[in-house]
N, C-alpha and C positions, 0 to 999 in steps of 0.2 A: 215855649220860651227857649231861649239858647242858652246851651250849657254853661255853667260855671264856667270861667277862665281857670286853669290850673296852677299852679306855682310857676313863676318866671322861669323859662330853661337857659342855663348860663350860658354865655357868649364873651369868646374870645379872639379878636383877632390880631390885627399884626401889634408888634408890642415882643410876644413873649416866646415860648417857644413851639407852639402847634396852634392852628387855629382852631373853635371849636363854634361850629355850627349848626341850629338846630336844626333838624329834617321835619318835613310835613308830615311824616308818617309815628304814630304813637313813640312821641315820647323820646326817642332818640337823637343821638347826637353824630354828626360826620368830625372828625379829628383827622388831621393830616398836615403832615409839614413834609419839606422838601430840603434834601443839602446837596453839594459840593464842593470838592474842590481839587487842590492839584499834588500828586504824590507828594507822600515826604517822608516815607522809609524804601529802599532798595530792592525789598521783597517784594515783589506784583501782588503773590497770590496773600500776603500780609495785608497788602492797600485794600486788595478787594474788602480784608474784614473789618479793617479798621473803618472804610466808607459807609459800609451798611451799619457798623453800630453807632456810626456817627448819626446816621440822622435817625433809626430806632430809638434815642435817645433822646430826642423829641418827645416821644410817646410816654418814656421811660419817666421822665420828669411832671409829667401830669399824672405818675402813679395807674399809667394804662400798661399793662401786662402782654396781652392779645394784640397782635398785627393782622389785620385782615388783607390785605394786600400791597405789595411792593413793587415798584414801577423801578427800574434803574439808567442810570444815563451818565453817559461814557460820549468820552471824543478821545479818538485819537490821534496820534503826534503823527502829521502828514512829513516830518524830519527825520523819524524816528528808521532804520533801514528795515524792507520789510520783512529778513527771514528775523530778526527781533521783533518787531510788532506780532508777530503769529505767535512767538513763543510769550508776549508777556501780557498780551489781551488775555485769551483763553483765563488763565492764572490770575488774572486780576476777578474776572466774571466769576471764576470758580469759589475765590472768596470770599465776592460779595453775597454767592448765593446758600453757599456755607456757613455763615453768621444768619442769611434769612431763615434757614431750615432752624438751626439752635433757637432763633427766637418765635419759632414755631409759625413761621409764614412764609411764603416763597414769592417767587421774582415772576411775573407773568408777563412783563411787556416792557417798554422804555422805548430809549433812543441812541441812536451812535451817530456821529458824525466825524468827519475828517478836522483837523485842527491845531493850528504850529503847536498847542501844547496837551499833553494828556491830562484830562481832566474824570473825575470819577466822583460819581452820586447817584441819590435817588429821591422816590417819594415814598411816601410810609404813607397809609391809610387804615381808620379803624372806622367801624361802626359800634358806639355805644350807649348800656343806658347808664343814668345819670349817677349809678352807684358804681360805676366803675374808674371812674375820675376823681382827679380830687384838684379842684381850681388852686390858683397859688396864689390867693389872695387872703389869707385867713390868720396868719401869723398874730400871736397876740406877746402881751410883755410877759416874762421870762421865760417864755421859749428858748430851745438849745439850738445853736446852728452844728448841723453834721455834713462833713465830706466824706465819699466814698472812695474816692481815687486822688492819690500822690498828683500833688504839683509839679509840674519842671519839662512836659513831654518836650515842648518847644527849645527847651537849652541843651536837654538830651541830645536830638537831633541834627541840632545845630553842632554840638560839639563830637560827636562822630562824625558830622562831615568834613568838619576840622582836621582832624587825623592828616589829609592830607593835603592841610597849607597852613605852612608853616607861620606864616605873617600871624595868622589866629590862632596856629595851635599855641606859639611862643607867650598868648597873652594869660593862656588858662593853664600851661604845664607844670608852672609852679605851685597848683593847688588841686591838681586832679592828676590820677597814671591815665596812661592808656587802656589799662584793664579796666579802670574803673568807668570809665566813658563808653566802651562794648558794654558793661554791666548795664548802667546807667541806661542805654540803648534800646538793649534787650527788655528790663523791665519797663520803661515806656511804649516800646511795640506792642508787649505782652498788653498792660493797663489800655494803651487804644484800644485794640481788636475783643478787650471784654465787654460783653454788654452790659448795659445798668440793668436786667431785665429781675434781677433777684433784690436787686432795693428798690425798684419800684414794687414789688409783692409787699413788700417790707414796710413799706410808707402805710399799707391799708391796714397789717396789724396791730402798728406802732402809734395809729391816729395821728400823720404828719397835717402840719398844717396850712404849706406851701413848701414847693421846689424849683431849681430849673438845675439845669445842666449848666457845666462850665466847659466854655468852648473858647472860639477866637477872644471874647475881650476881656478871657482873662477872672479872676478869680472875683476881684473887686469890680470888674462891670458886668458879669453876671450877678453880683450880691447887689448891685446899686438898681438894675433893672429891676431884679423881684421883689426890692423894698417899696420902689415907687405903686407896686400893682398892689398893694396890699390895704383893704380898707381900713385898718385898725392905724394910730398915730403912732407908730412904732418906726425904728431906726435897729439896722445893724452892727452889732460890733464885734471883731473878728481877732483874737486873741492868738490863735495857734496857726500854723501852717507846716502842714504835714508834704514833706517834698524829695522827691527820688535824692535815694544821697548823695551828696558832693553838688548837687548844681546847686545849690545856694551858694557855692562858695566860687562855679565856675559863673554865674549871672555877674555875680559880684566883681572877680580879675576881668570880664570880659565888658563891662562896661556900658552891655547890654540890656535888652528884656525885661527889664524891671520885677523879679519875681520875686523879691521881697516886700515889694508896692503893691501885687496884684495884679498888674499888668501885663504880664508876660502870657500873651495866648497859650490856650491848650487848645486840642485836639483830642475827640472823642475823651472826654476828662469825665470826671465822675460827678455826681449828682449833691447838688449844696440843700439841704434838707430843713425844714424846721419843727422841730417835734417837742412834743410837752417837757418839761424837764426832768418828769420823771421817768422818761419812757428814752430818754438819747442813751443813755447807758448799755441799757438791755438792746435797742436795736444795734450795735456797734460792738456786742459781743454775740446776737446771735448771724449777723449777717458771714462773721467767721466761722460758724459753724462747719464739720465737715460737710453734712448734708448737702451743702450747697456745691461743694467742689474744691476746687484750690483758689486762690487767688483773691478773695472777696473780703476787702478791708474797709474799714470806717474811722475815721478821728473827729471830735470835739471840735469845733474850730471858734466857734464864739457863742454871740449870746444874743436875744432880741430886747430890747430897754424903749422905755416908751422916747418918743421922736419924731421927724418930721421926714419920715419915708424915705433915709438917706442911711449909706452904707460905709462903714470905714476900718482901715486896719490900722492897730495902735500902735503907736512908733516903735514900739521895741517887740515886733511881736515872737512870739517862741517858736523858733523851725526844730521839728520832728523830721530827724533823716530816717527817712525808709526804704529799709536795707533790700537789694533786690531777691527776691526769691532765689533760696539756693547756695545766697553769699552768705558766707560766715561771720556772724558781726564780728568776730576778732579783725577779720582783715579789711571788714571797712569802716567799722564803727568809731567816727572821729573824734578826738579829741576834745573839741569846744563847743559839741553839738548836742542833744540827749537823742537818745536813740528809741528812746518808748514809743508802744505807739497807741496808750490809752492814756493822753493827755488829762489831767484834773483840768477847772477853771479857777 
């Protein structure tokens, strides 16, 4: 007689953020997603790490740990003059290879090509068994929604490059210095180049229920994408928005971005969580742990309520500025903002 059929092995694919597909061989699954894209801070050898934890962060968000291999893929700027191309390749590859070794995987192979613009990415590949995942469909009603990383990289970035045109900077100088915008800068580079590699560990003790990363669409259409995957009749709603300090208030004079709405892409951003409601608290104070290192934060951001698989943020919702590492909340801690960063709901 032929054997029992065993439990369904889960399948994902385009939709979310890794695909996850079963293999023929006991039991296991192939997980692997692929990113790109084109610089957008001035450090090469910073691009290299911010690219590779962009797309490990794929992995990160299905609560997968282990990278088994990493492919990268590079073009470079055939405009670019070449004793510059030789000095800012090398330095890019060195930190894309640099964030592989931290996430305990390394670069074996990829591709480079010539190309009017510099582009920078990879693949991430995992072999796992079914207890090392955790699908992002599972969210139930009162669930806590948790972020790991400050909103704003994209106004950041934007408003350093500002510095030197004047047409833009004259839109935001009434409500941000110049120090504050290098601040601003700095901590958004810093938050790219970290990997989610420590709240994905985190998801599996905290018994999360779904995740994804928050990337290009932004805070609200990564929450809108991972409500619709969710089998349970539940809806998002998003209370808090914890965001590098002062770009709330440069989004705002600039007229831009929409990062009050949600909108405003991020770049390698941190990981939107859903975890029991007894359990958000404690992961968001142990993810600060020193153990873990420096840098590793978490806020409260909203709630799961039953619903028709849709996600939203409340018209008045409450911004947490967070202060860059180092800064002293005296000198930036503003005035009409609250500056905590262990939000109640």
């Amino acid at each position: 007689t032929p054997p029992e059929p065993g439990p369904p092995v889960p399948t994902l694919d385009i939709g979310l953020d890794s695909c996850v597909i079963p293999l023929r061989h006991g039991g296991l699954s192939l997980v692997q997603t692929t990113d790109f894209f084109y610089p957008l801070v001035e450090d090469p050898y910073m691009m290299g790490r911010i690219a590779c934890a962009n797309v490990l962060s794929d992995l990160y968000a299905m609560g997968i740990t282990e990278c088994d291999n990493m492919l990268m893929l590079l073009s470079v700027s055939q405009t670019m003059p070449e004793e510059d191309r030789e000095k800012v390749t090398p330095l890019m590859i060195q930190g894309f290879r640099d964030a592989a070794e931290e996430g305990g995987t390394a670069v074996t192979g990829g591709q480079t090509v010539i190309n009017p613009w510099i582009i920078i990415g990879g693949v991430a590949t995992v072999v796992c068994q079914p207890n090392e995942f955790i699908m992002p469909d599972s969210a139930v009603v009162g669930d806590v929604l948790v972020l790991t990383k400050p909103l704003g990289t994209q106004v950041a970035v934007n408003a350093h490059q500002w510095l030197d045109n004047p047409d833009r900077w004259n839109k935001i100088r009434m409500v941000v210095t110049r120090e504050e915008v290098e601040l601003a800068y700095q901590e958004a580079m810093f938050n790219m180049a970290t990997l989610n590699r420590i709240a994905a560990g985190l998801m599996h003790t905290f018994n999360a229920h779904a995740a994804t990363d928050i990337t290009g669409f932004g805070l609200l259409g990564h929450a809108q994408n991972l409500a619709k995957q969710q089998r349970n009749e539940v809806s998002f709603v998003i209370h808090n928005l914890p965001i590098i300090a002062k770009m709330a208030a440069v989004s705002k004079a600039s007229g831009r971005f929409g990062l009050l709405q949600g909108t405003s892409a991020e770049t390698s951003g941190g990981l939107l969580i859903c975890l029991p409601r007894e359990q958000a608290a404690r992961f968001c104070s142990e993810i600060k742990s020193s153990k873990y290192g420096e840098g590793h934060q978490a806020w409260i951001v909203g709630i799961v309520e039953k619903g028709n698989r849709t996600a939203r943020i409340i018209d008045k919702p409450r911004v947490i500025e967070v202060l860059p590492l180092g800064a002293t909340a005296t000198a930036l801690a503003p005035d009409n903002f609250n500056t905590t960063s262990e939000p109640a709901l």
